[in-house]
C-alpha positions in Angstrom: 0.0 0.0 0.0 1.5 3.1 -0.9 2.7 6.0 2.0 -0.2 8.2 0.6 -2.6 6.6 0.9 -4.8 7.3 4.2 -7.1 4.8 6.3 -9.0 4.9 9.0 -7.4 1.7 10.3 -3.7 1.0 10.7 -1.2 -2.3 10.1 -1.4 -4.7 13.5 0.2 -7.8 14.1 -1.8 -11.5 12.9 -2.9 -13.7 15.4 -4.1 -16.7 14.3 -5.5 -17.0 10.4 -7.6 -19.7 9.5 -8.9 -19.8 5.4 -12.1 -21.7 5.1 -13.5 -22.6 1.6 -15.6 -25.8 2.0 -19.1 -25.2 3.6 -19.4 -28.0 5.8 -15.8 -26.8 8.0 -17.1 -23.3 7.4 -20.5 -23.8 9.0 -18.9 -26.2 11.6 -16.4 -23.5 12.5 -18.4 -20.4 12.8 -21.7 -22.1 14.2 -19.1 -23.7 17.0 -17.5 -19.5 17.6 -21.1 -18.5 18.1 -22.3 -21.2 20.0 -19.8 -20.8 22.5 -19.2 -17.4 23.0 -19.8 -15.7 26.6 -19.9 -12.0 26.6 -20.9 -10.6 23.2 -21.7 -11.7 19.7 -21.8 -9.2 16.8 -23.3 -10.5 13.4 -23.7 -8.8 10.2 -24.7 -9.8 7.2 -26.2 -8.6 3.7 -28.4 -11.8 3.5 -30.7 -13.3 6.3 -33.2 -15.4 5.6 -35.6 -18.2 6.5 -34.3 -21.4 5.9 -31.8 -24.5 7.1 -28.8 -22.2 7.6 -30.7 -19.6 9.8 -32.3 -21.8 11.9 -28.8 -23.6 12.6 -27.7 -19.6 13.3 -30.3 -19.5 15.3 -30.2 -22.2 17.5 -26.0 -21.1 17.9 -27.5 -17.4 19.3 -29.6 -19.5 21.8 -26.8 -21.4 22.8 -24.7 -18.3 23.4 -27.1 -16.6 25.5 -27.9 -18.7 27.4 -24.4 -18.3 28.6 -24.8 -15.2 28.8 -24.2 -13.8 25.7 -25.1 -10.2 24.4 -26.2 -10.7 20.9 -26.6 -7.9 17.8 -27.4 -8.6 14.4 -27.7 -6.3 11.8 -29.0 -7.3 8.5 -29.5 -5.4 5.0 -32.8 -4.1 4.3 -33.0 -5.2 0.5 -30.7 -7.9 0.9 -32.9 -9.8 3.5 -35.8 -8.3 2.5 -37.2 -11.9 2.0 -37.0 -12.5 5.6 -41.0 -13.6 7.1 -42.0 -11.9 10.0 -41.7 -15.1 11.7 -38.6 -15.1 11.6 -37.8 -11.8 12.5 -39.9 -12.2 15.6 -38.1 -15.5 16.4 -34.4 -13.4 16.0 -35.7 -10.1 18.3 -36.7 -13.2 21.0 -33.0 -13.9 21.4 -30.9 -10.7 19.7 -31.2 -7.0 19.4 -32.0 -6.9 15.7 -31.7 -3.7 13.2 -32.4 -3.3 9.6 -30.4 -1.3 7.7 -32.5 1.3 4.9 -35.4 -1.0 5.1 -37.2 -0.6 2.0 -39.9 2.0 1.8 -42.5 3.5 -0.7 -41.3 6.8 0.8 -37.7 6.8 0.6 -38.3 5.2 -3.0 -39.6 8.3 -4.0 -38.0 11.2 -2.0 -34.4 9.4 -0.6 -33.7 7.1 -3.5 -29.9 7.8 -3.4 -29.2 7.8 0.3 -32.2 5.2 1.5 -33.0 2.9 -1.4 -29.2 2.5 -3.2 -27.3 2.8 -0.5 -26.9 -1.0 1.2 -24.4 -2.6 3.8 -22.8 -5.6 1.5 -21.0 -6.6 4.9 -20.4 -9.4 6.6 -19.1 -9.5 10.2 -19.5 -12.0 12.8 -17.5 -10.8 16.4 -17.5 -12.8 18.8 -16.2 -11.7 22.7 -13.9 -9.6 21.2 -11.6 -12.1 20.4 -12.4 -13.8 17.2 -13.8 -12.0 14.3 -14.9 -13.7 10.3 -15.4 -12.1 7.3 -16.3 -13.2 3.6 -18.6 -13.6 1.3 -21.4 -16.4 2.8 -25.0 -15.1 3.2 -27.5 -17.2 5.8 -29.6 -18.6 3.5 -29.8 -21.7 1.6 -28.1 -22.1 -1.4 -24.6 -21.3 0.9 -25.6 -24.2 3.3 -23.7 -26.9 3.1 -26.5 -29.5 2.9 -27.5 -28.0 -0.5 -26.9 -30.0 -3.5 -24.1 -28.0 -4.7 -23.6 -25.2 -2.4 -22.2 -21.9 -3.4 -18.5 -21.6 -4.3 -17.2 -18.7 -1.1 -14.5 -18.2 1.2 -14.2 -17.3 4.8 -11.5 -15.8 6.8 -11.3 -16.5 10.5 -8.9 -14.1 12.6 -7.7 -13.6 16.3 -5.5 -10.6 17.2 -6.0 -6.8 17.6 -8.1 -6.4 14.1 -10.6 -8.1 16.0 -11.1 -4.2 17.5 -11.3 -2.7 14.4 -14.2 -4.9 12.7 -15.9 -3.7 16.4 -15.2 -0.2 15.3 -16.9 -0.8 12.3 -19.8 -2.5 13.0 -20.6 0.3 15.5 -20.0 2.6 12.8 -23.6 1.3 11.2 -25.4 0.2 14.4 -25.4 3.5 15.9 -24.3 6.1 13.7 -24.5 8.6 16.9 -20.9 7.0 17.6 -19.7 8.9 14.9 -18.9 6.5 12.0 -15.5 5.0 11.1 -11.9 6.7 12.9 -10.4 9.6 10.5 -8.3 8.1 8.0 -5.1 9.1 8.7 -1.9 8.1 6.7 -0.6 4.5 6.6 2.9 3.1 6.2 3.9 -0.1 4.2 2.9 -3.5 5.4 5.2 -5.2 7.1 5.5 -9.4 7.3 2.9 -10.6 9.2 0.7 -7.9 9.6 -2.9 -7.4 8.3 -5.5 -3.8 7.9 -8.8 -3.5 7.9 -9.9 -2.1 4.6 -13.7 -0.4 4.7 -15.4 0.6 1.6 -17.8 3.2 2.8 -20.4 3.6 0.9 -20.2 6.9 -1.8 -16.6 8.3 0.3 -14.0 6.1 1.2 -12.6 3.5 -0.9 -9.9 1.8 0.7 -10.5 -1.3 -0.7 -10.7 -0.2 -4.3 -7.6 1.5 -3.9 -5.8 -1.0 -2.3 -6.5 -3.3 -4.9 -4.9 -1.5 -7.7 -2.3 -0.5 -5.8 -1.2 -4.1 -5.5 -2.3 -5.0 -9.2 0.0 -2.5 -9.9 3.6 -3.5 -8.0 2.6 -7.1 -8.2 5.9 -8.9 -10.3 4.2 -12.9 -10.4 0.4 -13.3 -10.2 -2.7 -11.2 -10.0 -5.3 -14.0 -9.0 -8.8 -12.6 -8.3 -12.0 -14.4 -7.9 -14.8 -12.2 -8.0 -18.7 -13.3 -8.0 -19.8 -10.1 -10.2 -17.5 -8.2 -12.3 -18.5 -5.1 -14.0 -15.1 -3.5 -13.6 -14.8 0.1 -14.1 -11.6 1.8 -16.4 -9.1 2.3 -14.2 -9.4 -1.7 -13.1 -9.4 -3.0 -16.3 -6.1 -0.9 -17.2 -4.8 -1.9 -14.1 -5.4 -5.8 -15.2 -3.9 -5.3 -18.9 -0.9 -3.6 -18.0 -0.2 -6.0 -15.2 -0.2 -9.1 -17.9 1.5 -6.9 -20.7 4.4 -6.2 -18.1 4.7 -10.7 -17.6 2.4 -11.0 -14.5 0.5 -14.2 -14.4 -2.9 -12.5 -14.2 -5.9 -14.8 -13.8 -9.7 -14.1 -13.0 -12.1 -16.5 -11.0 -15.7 -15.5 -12.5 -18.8 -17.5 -12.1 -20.2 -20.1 -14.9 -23.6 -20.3 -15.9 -24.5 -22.4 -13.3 -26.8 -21.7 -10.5 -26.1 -18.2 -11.0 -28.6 -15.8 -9.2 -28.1 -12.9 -11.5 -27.3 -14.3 -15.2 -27.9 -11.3 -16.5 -24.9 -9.4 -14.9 -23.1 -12.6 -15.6 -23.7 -12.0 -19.6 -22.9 -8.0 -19.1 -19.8 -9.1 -17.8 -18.3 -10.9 -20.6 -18.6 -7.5 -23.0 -15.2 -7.4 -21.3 -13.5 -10.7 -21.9 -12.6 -10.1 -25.1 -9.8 -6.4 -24.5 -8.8 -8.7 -21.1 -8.1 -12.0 -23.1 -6.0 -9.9 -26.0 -4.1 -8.3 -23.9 -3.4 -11.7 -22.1 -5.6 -12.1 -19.0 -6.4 -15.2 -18.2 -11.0 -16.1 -17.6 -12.0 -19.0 -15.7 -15.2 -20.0 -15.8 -16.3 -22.0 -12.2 -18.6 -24.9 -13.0 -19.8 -26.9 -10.0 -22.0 -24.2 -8.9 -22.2 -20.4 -8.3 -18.3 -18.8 -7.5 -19.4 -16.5 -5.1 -15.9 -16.1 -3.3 -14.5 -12.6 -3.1 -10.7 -13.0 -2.7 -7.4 -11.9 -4.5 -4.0 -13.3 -3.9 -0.7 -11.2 -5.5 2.8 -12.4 -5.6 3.6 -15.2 -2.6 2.8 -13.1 0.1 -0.6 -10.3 0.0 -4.3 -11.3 -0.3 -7.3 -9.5 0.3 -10.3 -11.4 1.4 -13.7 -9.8 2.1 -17.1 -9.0 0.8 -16.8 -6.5 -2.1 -17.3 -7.4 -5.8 -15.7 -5.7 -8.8 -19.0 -3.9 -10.0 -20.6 -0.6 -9.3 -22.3 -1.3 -6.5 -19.8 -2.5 -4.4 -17.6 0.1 -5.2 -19.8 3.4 -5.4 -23.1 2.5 -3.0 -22.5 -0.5 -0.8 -21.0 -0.3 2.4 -18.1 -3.3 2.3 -15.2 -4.6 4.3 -12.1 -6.5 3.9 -8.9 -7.1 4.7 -5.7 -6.9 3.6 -2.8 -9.4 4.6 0.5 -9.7 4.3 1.4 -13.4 5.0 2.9 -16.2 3.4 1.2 -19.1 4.9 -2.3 -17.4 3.9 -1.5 -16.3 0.7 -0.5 -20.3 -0.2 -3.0 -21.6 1.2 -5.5 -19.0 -0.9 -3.1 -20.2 -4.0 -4.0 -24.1 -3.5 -7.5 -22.7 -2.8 -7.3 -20.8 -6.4 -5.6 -23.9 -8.1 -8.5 -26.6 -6.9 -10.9 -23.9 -8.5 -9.1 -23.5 -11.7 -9.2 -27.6 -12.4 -13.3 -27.1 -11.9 -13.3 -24.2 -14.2 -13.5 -23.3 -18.2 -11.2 -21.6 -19.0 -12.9 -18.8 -22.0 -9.4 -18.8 -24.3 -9.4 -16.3 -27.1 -10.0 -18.4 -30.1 -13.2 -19.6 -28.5 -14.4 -16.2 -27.8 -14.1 -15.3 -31.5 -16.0 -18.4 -32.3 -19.0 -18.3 -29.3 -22.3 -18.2 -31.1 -24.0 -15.1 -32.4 -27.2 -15.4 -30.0 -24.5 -14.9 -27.0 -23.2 -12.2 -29.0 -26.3 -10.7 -28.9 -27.2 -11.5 -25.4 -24.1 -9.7 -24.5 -24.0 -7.4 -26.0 -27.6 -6.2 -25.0 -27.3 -6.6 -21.6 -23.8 -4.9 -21.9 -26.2 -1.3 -22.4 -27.4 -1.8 -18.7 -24.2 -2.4 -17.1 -24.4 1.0 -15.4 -27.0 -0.5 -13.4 -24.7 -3.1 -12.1 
């Protein structure tokens, strides 16, 4: 990260790292944190709704209080706006609950900007301050790991003194009175073995987004980035060519057809492969089921794992978080991660872009005219 850049979270030292990528050892794991924690769960997420997975969150809240347990869950008013009052009722019987911009005629018609398109994409899960997760699973079913073929993600589980910082930030939505995020103030370079928190606030800060083409840029081996929705803006998509023009191994993790829950991003998204794929970029297509995962790995040693996608609305009118790490047992274990993915993927070379059918063309091309919307 470059010395000009300011943050509102500095460098600290790792404590433990865990990378989880299978559903059944990530439920296990964070259902087994929650279940036992003692003082105080936080939990955030875009996504809660009814089904398997939230009942098997909810039965780890009543677990945890009746230790004792404080719980707060926040939840995304559009993102869980699916959620029965049942199952609200049942959450407010064992949590504090708050929804965040819940949807309304009004605000659709007098606060679009602020109420309706700005969203918390976030997901957070503290628990007694000394264990915090963050990634890209959503409490519902498709990411449960009794589903057929769940979705593709990946989780990061932490210990140390970020553990603070992701409680600064999810007071920074649950009462706004507190002021919001710390001032950013100027960072210095990472050094080994140290991680940041990296918020994207929604419409002003982008820490994230400039983080990540910071590293594209001074990365010297491999860009590898798995991304669930890619709609990338200018700057990015320089940032990727020049990268793989100057000899980087640069490689992109994008979802497949299948089981995808918005296929008609998916098809505005390829408008792109073609200047990527010419100037050497490497697409992989995930097959199996939906590549949800948001995670990028540069060189041997950085990776930032979170919940932000490479479209619009994660970087312009989401509220996102993720976090940046510099440490070489992560970042191989993210690189095995990213090589079991590849051998389930197609990979879209550039001779079979140039011979795709013409109804894709089409298909592409049309939905390519809404992409501003993505």
């Amino acid at each position: 990260m470059s010395r000009s850049q300011r943050v509102p979270f500095p460098f600290v030292p790792i404590g433990t790292l865990e990378l989880h990528t299978k559903a059944v050892s990530t439920w296990q794991r964070l259902l087994e944190d929650i279940a036992t924690a003692r003082v105080e769960i936080l939990f955030e997420n875009y996504i809660l709704v009814d089904g398997a997975a939230a009942d098997a969150l909810l039965n780890a809240f009543q677990s945890a209080v009746a230790q004792g347990a404080r719980v707060r869950v926040l939840v995304d008013g559009a993102g869980s706006y699916a959620m029965t009052p049942a199952l609200r009722e049942r959450l407010q019987a064992v949590a504090e609950f708050q929804c965040f911009h819940p949807l309304r005629w009004t605000d659709l018609l007098l606060n679009f900007r602020k109420r309706i398109m700005t969203r918390t994409h976030r997901r957070i899960v503290v628990i007694d301050s000394k264990i915090a997760w963050t990634g890209g699973i959503a409490i519902a079913n498709p990411w449960w790991h009794t589903a057929t073929s769940p979705f593709r993600e990946t989780m990061l589980r932490m210990t140390g003194p970020i553990t603070a910082h992701f409680e600064i930030a999810f007071e920074s939505l649950w009462n706004t009175k507190l002021g919001g995020l710390p001032q950013p103030q100027p960072q210095r370079p990472a050094r080994d073995n140290e991680q940041c928190l990296l918020p994207q606030k929604a419409i002003a800060l982008s820490c994230f987004r400039r983080s990540l083409n910071f590293q594209i840029g001074k990365a010297k081996q491999r860009v590898w980035i798995a991304t669930a929705y890619f709609i990338p803006p200018l700057r990015l998509r320089r940032a990727l060519r020049f990268a793989a023009e100057r000899g980087v191994d640069v490689r992109l993790l994008l979802p497949g057809p299948n089981q995808h829950d918005h296929p008609n991003v998916r098809l505005a998204s390829r408008r792109y492969y073609a200047q990527l794929l010419k100037h050497g970029v490497r697409l992989f297509e995930y097959q199996p089921s939906f590549q949800h995962a948001k995670a990028a790995l540069f060189d041997d040693d950085w990776t930032l794992i979170g919940t932000p996608n490479l479209d619009r609305w994660s970087y312009l009118s989401n509220h996102e978080i993720a976090v940046g790490t510099r440490h070489v047992p992560l970042a191989a274990a993210l690189g095995e991660s990213f090589e079991r993915d590849f051998e389930s993927c197609r990979e879209i070379t550039l001779e079979m872009w140039k011979a795709r059918a013409l109804w894709n063309r089409f298909q592409e091309s049309f939905f390519g005219i809404f992409d501003q919307a993505f």
